[in-house]
C-alpha positions as CSV (number, residue, x, y, z in Angstrom):
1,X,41.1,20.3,26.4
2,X,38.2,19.9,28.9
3,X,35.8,20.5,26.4
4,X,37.4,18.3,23.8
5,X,36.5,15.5,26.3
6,X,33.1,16.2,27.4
7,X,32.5,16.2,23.2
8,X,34.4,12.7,22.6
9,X,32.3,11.9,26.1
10,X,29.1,12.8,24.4
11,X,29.9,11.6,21.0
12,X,30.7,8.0,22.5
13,X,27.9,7.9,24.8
14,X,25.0,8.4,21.5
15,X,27.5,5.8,19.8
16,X,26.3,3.5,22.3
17,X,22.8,3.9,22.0
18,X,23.4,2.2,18.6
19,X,23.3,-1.2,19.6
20,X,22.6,-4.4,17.3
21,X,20.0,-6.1,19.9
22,X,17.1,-5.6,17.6
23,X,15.8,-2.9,19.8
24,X,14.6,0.3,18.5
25,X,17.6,2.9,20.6
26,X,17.2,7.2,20.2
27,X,19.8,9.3,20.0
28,X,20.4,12.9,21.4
29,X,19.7,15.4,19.3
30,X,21.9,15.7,16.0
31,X,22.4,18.5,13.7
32,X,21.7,17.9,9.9
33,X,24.4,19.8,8.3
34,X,23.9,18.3,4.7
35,X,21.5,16.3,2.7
36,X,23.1,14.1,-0.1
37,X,20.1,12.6,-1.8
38,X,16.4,11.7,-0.9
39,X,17.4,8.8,1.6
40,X,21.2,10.1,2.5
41,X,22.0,12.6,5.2
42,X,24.9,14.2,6.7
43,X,24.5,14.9,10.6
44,X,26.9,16.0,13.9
45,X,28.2,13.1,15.6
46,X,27.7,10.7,13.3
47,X,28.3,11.8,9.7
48,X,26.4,10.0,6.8
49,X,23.3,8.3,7.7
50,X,21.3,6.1,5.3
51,X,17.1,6.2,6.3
52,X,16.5,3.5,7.2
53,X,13.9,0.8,5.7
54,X,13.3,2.8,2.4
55,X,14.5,4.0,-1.0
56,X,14.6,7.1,-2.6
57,X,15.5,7.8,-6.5
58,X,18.6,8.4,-7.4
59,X,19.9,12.5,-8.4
60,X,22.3,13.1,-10.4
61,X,25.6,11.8,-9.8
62,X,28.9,13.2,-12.2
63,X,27.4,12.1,-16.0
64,X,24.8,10.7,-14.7
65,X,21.3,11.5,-15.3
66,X,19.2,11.7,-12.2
67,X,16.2,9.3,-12.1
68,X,12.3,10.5,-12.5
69,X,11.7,12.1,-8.9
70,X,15.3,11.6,-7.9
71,X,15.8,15.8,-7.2
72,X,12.2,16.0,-5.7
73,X,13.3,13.2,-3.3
74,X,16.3,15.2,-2.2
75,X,14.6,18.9,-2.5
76,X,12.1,17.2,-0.1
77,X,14.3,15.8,2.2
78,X,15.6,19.5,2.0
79,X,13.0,21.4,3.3
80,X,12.0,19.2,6.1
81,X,15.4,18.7,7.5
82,X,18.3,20.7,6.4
83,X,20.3,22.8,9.2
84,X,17.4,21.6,12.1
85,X,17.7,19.2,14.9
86,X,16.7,15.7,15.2
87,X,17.2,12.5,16.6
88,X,18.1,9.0,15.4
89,X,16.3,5.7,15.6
90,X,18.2,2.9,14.6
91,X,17.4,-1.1,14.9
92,X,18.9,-4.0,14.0
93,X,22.7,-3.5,11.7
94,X,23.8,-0.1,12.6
95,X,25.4,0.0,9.5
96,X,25.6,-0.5,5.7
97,X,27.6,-1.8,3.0
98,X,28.8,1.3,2.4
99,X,29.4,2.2,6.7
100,X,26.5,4.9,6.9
101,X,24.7,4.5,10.0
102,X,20.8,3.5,9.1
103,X,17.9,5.0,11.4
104,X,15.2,6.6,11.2
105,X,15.2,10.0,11.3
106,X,12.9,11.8,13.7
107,X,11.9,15.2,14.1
108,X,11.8,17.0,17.7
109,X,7.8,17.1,17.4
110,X,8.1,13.0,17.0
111,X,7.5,13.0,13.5
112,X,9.0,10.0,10.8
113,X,10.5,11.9,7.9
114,X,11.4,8.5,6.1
115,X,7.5,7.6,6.4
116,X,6.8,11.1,5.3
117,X,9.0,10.0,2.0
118,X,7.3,7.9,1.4
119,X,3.6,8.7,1.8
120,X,4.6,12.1,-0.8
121,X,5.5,9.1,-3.3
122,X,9.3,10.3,-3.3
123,X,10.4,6.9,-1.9
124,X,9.6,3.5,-1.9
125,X,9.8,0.5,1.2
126,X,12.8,-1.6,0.6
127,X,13.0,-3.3,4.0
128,X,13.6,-7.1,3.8
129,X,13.4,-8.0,7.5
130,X,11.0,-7.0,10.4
131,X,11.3,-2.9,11.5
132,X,9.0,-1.9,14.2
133,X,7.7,0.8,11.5
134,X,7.1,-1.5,8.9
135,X,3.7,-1.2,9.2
136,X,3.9,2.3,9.1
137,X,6.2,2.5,5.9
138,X,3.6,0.2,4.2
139,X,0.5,2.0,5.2
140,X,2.3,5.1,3.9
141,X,3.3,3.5,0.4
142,X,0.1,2.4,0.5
143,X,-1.6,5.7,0.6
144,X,1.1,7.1,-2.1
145,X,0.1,4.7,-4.7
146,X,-3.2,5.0,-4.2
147,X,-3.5,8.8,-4.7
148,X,-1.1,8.1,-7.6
149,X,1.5,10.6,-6.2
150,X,5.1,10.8,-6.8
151,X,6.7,7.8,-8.6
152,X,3.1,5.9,-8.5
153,X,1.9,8.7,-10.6
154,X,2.1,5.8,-13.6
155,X,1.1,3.4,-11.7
156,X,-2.9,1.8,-11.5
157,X,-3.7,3.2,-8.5
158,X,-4.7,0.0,-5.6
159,X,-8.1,-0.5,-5.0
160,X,-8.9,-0.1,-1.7
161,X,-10.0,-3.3,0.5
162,X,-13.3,-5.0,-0.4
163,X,-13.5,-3.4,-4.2
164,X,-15.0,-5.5,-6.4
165,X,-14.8,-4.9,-9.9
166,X,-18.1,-4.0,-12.0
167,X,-18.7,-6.9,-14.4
168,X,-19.9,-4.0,-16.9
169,X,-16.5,-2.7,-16.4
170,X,-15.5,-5.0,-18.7
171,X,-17.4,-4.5,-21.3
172,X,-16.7,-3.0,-24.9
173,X,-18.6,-0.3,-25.6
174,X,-18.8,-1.1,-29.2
175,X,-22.6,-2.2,-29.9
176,X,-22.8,-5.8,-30.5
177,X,-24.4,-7.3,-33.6
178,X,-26.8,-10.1,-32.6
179,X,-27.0,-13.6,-34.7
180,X,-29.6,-13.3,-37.3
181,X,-32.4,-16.1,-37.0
182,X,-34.1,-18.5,-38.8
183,X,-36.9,-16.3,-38.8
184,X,-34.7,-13.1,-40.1
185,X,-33.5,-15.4,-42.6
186,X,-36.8,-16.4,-44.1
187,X,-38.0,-12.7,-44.4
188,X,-35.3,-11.5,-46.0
189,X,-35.4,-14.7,-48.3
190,X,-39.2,-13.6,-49.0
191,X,-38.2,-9.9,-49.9
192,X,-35.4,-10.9,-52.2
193,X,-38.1,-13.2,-54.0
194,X,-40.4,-10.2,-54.1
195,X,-38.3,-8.0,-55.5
196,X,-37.1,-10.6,-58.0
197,X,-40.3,-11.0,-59.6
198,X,-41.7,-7.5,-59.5
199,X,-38.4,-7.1,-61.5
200,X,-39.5,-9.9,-64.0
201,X,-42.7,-8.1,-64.3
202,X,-41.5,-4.7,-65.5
203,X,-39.1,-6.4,-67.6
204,X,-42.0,-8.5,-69.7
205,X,-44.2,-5.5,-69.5
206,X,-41.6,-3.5,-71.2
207,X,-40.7,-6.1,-73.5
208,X,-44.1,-6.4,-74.2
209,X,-45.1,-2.5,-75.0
210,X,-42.1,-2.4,-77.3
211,X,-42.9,-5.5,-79.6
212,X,-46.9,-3.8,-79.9
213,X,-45.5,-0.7,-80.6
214,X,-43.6,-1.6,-83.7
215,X,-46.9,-3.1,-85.3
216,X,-48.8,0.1,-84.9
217,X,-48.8,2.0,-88.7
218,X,-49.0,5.3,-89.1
219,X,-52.2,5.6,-89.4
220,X,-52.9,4.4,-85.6
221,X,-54.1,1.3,-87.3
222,X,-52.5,-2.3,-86.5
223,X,-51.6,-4.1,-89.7
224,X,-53.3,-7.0,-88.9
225,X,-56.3,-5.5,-88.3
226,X,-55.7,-3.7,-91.7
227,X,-55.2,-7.2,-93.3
228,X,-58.8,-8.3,-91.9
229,X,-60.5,-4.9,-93.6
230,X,-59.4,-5.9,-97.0
């Protein structure tokens, strides 16, 4: 019975670090006995807690079909907390919609395994109001989307600050066919002449060969110059 107490004792006095004054509170150290999905845990003392300021992609729930990164989120979440101790850090609501606690979740070495979420790309920053690790979460997604990792592997990665495009960037790499110019024009009016009257030539030359031809006789005289003999 004595030791039912001191747990109820214990269990209300981490309870009460939980307080809705905007003030970033720790609890003792908790157990994580289960992890539901990338962003949902199961601890001691507390039961379900939501990570707090982030978002994670949905597994697999019944029929459903788990979304792109959604088992990688939770396989994650796996490794770097399941069946090890750490502490909560909770601001703000203490609760959801759905009455998980929302914190943080800290390892004993200090360590932010929602910001480590979401720097592997396996969770994005949904916070709508001021957290004091915004920053932190942002600089994380940041760095995720930037290295293309996790659910930003899609994504155009963010340039980082001061990049300026390269106006040949831009640029088609097809070859571009200049205007042609007055000058052009004339030339190639010129040639077309040439041609046309070289062809005029060979065609009165041969003309001409084939009408002298047929006055030749056979005896390699011209009949008119036969007609002059007589």
């Amino acid at each position: 019975m004595q030791i039912l107490r001191a747990l109820v004792a214990a269990a209300v006095a981490t309870l009460q670090t939980f307080s809705a004054g905007g003030r970033l509170n720790r609890s003792e150290l908790v157990l994580v006995k289960s992890v539901i999905d990338g962003d949902t845990i199961g601890v001691t003392t507390f039961g379900r807690v939501r990570l707090l300021g982030i978002d994670a992609p949905e597994t697999s729930h019944g029929l459903d079909t788990a979304a792109p990164f959604g088992n990688e989120a939770r396989d994650k979440l796996s490794r770097l907390i399941l069946n090890r101790w750490i502490r909560l850090e909770s601001e703000g609501p203490t609760r959801d919609i759905y009455n998980r606690h929302l914190a943080y979740a800290v390892t004993e070495d200090g360590q932010c395994i929602n910001t480590v979420l979401v720097r592997e790309g396996l969770a994005r920053v949904s916070a709508r109001e001021p957290l004091s690790r915004l920053d932190e979460l942002k600089r994380a997604e940041t760095e995720a989307q930037r290295f293309r990792r996790g659910i930003w592997g899609s994504t155009p990665p963010i340039p980082p600050p001061g990049y300026t495009r390269d106006s040949g960037a831009t640029r088609s790499s097809a070859p571009k066919h200049s205007q042609p110019t007055k000058a052009h024009e004339e030339r190639n009016a010129r040639e077309r002449n040439s041609r046309r009257d070289t062809l005029r030539s060979e065609r009165f030359a041969s003309a001409t060969s084939s009408i002298t031809g047929s006055t030749i006789g056979r005896s390699g005289f011209s009949c008119s110059s036969s007609r002059r003999g007589r």
